[in-house]
TILOVO-869761 format. One record per residue (C-alpha): residue in three letters; x, y, z; residue number from 1. Coordinates in nm, 2 decimals, padded with zeros to 4 digits. Layout:
BEGIN
<res=Ala | east=X | north=Y | up=Z | n=NUM>;
...
This chain:
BEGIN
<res=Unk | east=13.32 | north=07.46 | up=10.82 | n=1>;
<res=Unk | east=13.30 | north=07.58 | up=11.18 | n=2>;
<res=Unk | east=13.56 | north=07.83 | up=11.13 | n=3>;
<res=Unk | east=13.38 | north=07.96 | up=10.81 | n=4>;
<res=Unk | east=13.05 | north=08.04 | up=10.99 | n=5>;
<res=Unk | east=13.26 | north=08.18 | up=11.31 | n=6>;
<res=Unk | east=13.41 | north=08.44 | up=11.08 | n=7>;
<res=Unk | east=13.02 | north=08.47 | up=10.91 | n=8>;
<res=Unk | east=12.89 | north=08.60 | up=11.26 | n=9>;
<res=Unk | east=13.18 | north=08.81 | up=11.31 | n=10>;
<res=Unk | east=13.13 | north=08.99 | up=11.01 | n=11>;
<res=Unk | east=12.77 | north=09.03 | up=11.05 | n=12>;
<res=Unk | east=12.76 | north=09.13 | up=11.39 | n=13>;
<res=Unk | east=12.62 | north=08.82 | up=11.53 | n=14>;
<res=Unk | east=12.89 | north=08.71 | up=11.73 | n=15>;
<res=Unk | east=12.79 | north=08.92 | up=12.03 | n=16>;
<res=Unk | east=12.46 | north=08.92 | up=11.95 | n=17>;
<res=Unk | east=12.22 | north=08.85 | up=12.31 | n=18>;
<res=Unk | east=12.07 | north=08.52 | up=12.19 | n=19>;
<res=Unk | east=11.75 | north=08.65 | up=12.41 | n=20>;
<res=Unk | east=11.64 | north=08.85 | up=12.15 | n=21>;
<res=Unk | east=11.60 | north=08.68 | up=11.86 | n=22>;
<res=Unk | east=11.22 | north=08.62 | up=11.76 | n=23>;
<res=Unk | east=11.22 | north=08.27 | up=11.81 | n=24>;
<res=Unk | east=11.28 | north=08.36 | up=12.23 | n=25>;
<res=Unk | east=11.03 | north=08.58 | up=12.25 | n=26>;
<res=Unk | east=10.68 | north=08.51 | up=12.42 | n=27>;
<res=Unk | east=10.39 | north=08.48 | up=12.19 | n=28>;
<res=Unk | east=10.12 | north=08.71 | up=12.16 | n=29>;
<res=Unk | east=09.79 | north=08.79 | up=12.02 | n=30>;
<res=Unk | east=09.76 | north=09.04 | up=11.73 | n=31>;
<res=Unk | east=09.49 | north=09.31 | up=11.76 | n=32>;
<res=Unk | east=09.22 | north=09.20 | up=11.49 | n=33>;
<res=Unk | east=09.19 | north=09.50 | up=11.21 | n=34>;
<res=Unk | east=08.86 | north=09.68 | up=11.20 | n=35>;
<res=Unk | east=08.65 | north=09.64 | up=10.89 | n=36>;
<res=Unk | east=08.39 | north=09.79 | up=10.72 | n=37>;
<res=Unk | east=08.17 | north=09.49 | up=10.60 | n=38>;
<res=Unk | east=08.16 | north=09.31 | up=10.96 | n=39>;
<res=Unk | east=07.96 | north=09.03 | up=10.85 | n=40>;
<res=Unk | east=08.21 | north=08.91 | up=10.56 | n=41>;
<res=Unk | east=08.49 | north=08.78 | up=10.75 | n=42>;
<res=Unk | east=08.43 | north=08.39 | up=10.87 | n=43>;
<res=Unk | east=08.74 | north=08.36 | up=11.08 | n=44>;
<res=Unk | east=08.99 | north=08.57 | up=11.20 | n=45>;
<res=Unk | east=09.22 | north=08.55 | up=10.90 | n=46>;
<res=Unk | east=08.94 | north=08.68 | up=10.72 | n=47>;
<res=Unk | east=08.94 | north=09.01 | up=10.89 | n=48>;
<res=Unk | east=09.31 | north=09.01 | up=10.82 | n=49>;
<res=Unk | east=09.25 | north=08.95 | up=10.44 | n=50>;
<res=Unk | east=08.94 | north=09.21 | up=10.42 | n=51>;
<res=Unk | east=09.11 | north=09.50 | up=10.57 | n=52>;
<res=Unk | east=09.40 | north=09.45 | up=10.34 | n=53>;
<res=Unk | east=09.17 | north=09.41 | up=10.01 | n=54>;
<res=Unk | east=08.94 | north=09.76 | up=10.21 | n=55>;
<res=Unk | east=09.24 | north=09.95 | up=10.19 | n=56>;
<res=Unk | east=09.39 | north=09.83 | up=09.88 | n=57>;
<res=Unk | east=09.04 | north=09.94 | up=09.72 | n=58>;
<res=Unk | east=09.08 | north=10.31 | up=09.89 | n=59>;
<res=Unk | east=09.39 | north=10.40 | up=09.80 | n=60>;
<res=Unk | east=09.36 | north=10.37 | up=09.42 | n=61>;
């Protein structure tokens, strides 16, 4: 099985690949929170994620 994902990461690149790098190494960080219209609507700050989705989805049709 070992030999089988060896030759996976070969053909994919991976074998060289800086382990550093990957997502799971990197340091977290805060997102900027999207601006809204309706300020008062959001309760948490998922909710300002979700509104300025559903804001622009409403503008661009």
């Amino acid at each position: 099985m070992l030999h089988v994902s060896a030759r996976a990461d070969a053909a994919l690149g991976l074998a060289n690949a800086p382990v550093q790098s990957h997502w799971s190494f990197q340091k977290p960080s805060e997102p900027a929170m999207p601006d809204v219209r309706d300020g008062a609507w959001p309760r948490s700050e998922v909710d300002r994620f979700l509104l300025a989705k559903l804001e622009a989805a409403a503008t661009s049709d």
